[in-house]
C-alpha positions in Angstrom: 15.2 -16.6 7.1 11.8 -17.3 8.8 8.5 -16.2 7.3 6.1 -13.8 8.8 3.2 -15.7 10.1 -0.5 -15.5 10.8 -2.2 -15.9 14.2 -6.1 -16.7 14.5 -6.2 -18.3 18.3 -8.5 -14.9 19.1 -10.7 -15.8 16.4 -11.9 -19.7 17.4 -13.7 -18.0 20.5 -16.1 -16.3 18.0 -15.5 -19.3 15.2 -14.5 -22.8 15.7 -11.4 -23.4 13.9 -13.8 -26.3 12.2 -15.7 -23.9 10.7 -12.9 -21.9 9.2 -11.4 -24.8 7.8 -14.5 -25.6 6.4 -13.5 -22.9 3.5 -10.7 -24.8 3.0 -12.1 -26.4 -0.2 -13.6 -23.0 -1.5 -10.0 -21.2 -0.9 -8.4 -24.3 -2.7 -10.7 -23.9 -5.4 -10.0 -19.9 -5.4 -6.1 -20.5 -5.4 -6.7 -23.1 -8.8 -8.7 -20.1 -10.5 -6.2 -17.8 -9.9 -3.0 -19.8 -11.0 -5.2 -21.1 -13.8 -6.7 -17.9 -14.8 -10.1 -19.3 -15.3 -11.8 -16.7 -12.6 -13.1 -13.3 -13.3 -10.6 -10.4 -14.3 -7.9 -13.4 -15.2 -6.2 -10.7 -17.5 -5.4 -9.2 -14.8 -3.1 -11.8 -13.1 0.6 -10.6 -14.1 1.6 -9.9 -10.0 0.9 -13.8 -9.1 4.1 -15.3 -9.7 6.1 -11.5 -10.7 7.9 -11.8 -7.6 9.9 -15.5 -8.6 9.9 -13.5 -12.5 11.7 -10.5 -11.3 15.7 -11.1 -13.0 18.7 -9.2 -11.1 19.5 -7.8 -14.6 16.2 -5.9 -14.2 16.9 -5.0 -10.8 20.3 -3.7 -12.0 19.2 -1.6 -14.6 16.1 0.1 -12.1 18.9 0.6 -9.7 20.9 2.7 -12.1 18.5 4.5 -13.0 17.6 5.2 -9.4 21.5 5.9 -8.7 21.4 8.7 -12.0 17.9 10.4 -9.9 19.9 10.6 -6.3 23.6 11.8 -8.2 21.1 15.1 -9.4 18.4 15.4 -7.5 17.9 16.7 -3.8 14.0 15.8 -4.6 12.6 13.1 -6.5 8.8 13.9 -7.7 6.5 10.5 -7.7 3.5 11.7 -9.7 0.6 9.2 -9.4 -2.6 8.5 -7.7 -4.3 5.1 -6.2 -1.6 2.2 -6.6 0.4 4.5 -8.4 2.1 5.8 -5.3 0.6 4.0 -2.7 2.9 1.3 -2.6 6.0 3.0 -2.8 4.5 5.5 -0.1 3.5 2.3 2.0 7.5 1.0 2.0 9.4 4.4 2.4 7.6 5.7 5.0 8.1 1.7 6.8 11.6 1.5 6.7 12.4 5.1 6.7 13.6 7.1 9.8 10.7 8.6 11.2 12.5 11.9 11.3 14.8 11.8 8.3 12.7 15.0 6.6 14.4 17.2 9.0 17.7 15.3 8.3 20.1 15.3 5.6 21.2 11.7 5.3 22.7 11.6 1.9 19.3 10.5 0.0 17.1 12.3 -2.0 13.8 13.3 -0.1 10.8 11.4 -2.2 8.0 13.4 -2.4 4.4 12.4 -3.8 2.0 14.9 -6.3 -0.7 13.9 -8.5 -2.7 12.4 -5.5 -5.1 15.5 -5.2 -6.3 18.6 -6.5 -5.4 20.2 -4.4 -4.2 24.3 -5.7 -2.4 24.7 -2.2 -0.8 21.5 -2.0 0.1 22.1 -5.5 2.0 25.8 -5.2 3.4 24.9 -2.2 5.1 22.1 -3.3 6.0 24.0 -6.4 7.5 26.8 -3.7 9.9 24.1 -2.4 11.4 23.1 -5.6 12.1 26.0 -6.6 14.9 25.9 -4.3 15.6 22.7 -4.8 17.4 20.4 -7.5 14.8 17.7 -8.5 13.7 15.2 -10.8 10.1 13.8 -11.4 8.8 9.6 -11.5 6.0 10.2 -13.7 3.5 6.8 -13.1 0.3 6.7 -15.7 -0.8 4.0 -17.8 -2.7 6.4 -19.7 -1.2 9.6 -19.0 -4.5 11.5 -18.9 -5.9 10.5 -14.9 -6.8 14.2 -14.2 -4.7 14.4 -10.7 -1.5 13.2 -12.6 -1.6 14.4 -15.8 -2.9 17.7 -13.8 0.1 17.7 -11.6 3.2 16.4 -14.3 2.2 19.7 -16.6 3.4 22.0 -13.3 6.3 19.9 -12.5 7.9 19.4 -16.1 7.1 22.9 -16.6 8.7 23.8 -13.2 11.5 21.6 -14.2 12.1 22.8 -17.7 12.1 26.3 -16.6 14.9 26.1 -13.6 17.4 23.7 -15.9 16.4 23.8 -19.7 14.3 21.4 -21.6 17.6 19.0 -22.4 18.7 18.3 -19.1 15.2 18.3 -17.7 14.6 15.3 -20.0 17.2 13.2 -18.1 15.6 13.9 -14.5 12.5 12.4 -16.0 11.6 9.0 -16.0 8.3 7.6 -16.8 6.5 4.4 -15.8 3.8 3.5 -18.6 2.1 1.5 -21.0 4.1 -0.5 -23.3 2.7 1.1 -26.2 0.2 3.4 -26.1 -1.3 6.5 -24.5 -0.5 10.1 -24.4 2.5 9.8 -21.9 3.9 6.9 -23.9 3.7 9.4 -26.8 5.2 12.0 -25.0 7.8 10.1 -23.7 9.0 8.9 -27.1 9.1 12.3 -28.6 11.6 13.6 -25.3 13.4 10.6 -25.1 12.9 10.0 -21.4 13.8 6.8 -19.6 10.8 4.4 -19.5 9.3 1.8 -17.7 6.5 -0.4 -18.7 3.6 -1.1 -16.2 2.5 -4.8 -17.8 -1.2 -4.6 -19.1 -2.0 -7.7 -16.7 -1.0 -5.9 -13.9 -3.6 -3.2 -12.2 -2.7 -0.1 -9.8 -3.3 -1.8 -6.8 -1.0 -5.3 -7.5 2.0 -3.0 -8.9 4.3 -2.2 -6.1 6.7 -5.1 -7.2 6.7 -3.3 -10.7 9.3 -0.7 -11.5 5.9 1.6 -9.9 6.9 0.7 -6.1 10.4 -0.7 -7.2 12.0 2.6 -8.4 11.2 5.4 -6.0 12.2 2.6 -3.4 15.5 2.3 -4.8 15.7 6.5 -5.1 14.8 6.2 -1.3 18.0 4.3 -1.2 16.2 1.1 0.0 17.3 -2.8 -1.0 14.9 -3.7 -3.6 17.2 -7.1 -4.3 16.0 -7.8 -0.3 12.5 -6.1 -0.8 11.7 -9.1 -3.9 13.3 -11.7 -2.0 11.2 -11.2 0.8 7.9 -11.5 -2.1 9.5 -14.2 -3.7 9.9 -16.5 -0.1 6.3 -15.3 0.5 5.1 -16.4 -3.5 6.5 -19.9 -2.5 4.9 -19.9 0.7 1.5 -19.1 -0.6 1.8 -21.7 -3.3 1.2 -24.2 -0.1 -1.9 -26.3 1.1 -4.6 -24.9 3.0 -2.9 -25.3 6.5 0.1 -24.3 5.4 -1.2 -21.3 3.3 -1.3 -18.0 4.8 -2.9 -16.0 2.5 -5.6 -18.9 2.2 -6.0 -19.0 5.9 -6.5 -14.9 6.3 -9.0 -15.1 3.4 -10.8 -18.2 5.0 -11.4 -16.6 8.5 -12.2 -13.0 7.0 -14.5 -14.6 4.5 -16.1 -16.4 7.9 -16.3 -13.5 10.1 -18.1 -11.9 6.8 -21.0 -14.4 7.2 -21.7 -14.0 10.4 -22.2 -10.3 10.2 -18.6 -8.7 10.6 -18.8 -6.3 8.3 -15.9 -3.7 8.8 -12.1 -5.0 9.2 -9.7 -2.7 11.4 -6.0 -2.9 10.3 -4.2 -2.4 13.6 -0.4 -1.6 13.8 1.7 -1.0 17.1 4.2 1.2 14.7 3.6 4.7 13.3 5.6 3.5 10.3 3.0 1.1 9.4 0.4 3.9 8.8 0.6 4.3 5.1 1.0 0.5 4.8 -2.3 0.7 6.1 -3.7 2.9 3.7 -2.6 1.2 0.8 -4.0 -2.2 2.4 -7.1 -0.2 2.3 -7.1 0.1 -1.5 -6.3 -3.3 -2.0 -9.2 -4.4 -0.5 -11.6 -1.9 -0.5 -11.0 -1.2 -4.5 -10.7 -5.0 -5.4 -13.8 -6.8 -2.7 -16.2 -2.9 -2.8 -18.9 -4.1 -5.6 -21.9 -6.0 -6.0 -22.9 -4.9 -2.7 -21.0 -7.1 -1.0 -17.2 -6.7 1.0 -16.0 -5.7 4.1 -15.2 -1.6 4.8 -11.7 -1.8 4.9 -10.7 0.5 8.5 -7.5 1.1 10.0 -6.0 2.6 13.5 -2.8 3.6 14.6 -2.3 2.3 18.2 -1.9 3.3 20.8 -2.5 6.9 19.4 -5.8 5.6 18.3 -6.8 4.1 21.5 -7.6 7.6 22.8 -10.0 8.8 19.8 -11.5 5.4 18.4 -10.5 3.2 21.2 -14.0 3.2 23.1 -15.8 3.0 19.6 -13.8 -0.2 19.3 -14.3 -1.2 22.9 -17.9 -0.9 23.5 -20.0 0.3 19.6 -21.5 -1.7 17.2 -20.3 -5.6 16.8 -20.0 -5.2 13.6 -16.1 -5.4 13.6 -13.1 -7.7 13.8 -9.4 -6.6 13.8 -6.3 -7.7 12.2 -3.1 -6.7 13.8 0.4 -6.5 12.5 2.9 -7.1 15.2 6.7 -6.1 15.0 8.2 -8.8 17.2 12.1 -7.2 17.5 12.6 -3.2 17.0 15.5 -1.8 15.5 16.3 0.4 18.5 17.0 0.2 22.0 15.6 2.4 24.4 15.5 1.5 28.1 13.1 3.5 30.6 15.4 5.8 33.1 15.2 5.6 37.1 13.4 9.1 38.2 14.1 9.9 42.0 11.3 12.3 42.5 8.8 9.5 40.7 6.3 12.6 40.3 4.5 10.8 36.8 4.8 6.9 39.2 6.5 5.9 36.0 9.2 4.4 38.4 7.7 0.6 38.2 8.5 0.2 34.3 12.6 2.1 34.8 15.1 -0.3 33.7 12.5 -1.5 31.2 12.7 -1.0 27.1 10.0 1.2 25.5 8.8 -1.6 23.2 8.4 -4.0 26.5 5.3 -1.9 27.2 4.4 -1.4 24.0 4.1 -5.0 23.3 2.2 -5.1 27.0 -0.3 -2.4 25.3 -0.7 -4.7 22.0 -1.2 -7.6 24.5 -3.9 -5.3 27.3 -5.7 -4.2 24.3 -6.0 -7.8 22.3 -7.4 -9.3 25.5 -9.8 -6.0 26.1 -11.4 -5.8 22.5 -11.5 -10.0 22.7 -13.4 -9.8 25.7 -15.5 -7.0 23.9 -16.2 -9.3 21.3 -13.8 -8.3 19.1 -12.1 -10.9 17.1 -8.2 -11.0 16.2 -6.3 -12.1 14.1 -2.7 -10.9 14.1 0.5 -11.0 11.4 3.8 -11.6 13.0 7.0 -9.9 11.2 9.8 -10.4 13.1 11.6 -7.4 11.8 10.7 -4.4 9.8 13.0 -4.2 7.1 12.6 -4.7 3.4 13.2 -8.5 3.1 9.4 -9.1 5.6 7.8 -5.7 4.0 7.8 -7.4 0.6 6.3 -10.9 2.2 3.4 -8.8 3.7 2.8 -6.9 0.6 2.7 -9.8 -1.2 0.9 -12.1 1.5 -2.4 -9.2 1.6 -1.9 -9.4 -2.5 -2.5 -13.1 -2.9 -5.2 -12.9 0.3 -7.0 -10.4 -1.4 -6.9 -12.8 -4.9 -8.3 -15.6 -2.9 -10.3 -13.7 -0.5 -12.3 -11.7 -3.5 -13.1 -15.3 -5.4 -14.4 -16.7 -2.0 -16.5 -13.5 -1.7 -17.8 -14.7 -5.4 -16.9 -11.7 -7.2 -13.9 -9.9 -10.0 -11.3 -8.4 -7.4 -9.6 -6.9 -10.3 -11.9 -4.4 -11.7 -13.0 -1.4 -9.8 -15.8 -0.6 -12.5 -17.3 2.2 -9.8 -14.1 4.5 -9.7 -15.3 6.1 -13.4 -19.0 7.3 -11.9 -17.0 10.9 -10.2 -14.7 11.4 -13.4 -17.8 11.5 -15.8 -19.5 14.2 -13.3 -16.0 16.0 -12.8 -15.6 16.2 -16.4 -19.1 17.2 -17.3 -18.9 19.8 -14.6 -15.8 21.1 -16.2 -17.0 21.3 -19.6 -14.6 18.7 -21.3 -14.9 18.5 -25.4 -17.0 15.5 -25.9 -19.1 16.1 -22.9 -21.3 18.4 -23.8 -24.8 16.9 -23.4 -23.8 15.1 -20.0 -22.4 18.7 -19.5 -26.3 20.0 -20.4 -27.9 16.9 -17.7 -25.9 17.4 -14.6 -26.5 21.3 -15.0 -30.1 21.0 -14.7 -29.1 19.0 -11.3 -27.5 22.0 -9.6 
């Protein structure tokens, strides 16, 4: 099977190829750090070669447990936050049928909680189960992060009270620390199914662990297809400069950085993509956000977008560059009918598929923003499916590995994510807080 593939022709107007290869040393550099683990946050560097790790008796066992969730559950509960669910949200919602909410196609319906505070959100969701057969995917390292720790309490309750506490304990599965932490505690004191999310692996890197690999499989996705496709992508990024995708997206955002680009747009031509997008904005924002330096990660939806941020794009600040993934075959056919009246002049495009003009939109609006002096670059997946899912995911992984060292700082910590959780907890009075609870008062 053929690789996705990178594009940057729409770039060399506003950079000379030259000049993007010229960070071909610094990105060969970058790639030694990482696979030697001499670079900043190198405790963090479990997901660089997990892919090629991953065995099929591992893969076996996550789909069995997956197979016990759909035989009893209508509703499978992921409870996490950040790269927690992200991931997992980022695939389901790509290969899923946009509409398959409203339809009962023999899988379990994978919801998300623990990714807000939110007290409506919350009861609502609580509403639905009750008429509904679930289980829950608990997903904390710790087991204390406020919005999932918040949210398991309702659900396990919930859970405990509509089918007993013994038969409750076999619709939960939880996906923690090896050996520590309250829900690793809790977990061996109900005997619930476990996972282990590997220390060297942060939130954001942890789709290909039993994090994104088990509510994919309870989705009734292929994970085996879903790792192959990381593990043809792990190869291909192991490759020279030239030959190097994930080195030549880090070179030419790192370049467009320099010369005052300061925001990148993700761009998709698929409404599936959208949550791929947001957790492409973790990634990066989370892992290049510090030291006052990286790019804003953005996103759009096109064309939807094109009629809310489209001018913004077009004609504001020059500040931007976009990246753009393109589906190059949909999985449907739909051809455009003949219409005698012709009262919408639609008449020119019958006999024509839907995607032809969607792929003549991508094209318009490429040559429109270029000519606005917008660069592009753009991702080719020939399909989307699970096999070229899990070589993007993994592609933007190692980019943002490379692109972060480039940038000259630690793209595995996120050291600024504490500063709300100290006021939150303060605010709410938690033992231990009490003076900081005392200092931010005197704020109000």
């Amino acid at each position: 099977m053929e690789n996705i593939s990178i594009q940057l022709e729409k770039v060399f107007g506003f950079i000379p190829k030259e000049e993007i290869y010229g960070y071909a040393a610094k990105c060969e550099t970058a790639q030694e750090m990482l696979h030697q683990g001499t670079g900043k946050g190198n405790d963090f560097l479990g997901w660089l070669n997990l892919p090629g790790s991953i065995s099929e008796e591992f893969l076996n066992d996550v789909l069995a447990t997956a197979e016990g969730l759909r035989k009893k559950c209508e509703v499978v509960v992921v409870a996490g936050i950040g790269g927690s669910y992200l991931g997992a949200k980022a695939v389901i919602d790509a290969l899923s049928n946009t509409f398959s909410w409203m339809q009962n196609d023999g899988n379990p319906k994978v919801l998300f909680a623990g990714h807000n505070i939110s007290e409506d959100y919350l009861a609502e969701l609580m509403a639905l189960l009750q008429t509904k057969s679930f289980g829950i995917i608990n997903i904390s390292k710790s087991g204390t992060t406020t919005e999932t720790a918040l949210a398991f309490r309702l659900l396990k309750t919930l859970l405990e009270e509509k089918v007993g506490k013994e038969e409750a304990k076999t619709r939960i599965v939880a996906i923690t620390d090896a050996k520590r932490g309250a829900l690793r505690t809790l977990s061996t004191q109900e005997g619930y199914k476990t996972y282990v999310i590997p220390d060297n692996v942060g939130g954001r890197y942890s789709v290909l662990t039993p994090v994104g690999l088990l509510p994919i499989a309870v989705a009734g996705f292929d994970i085996k297809q879903f790792v192959a496709g990381a593990v043809a992508m792990e190869k291909q990024c192991a490759a020279s400069f030239e030959e190097n995708p994930a080195a030549l997206y880090a070179a030419t955002r790192n370049a467009l950085y320099a010369q005052g680009k300061k925001i990148e747009i993700l761009v998709n031509y698929h409404p599936k993509l959208h949550f791929v997008s947001e957790w492409w904005k973790q990634l990066y924002g989370e892992s290049e956000g510090k030291e006052n330096k990286g790019l804003f990660p953005a996103s759009v939806d096109l064309t939807t977008d094109l009629h809310s941020m489209g001018q913004w794009i077009q004609q504001g600040e020059r500040t931007i560059f976009e990246t753009v993934i393109s589906i190059t075959q949909p999985k449907e056919t739909v051809v455009i009918p003949h219409d005698e009246e012709n009262l919408d002049g639609l008449n020119f495009l019958a006999g024509k598929r839907v995607d032809q003009v969607n792929k003549m939109a991508e094209l318009g609006t490429q040559i429109a923003h270029v000519d606005g002096g917008v660069p592009n670059l753009k991702i080719v997946l020939p399909e989307l499916n699970e096999y070229y899912i899990g070589q993007l995911l993994y592609f933007f992984e190692k980019g943002c590995g490379i692109s972060g060292y480039v940038l000259g700082i630690n793209p595995f910590d996120q050291p600024g994510v504490e500063d709300y959780k100290k006021n939150m907890f303060a605010l709410l009075e938690k033992p231990g807080y009490e003076e900081a609870s005392a200092a931010i008062r005197k704020r109000l």
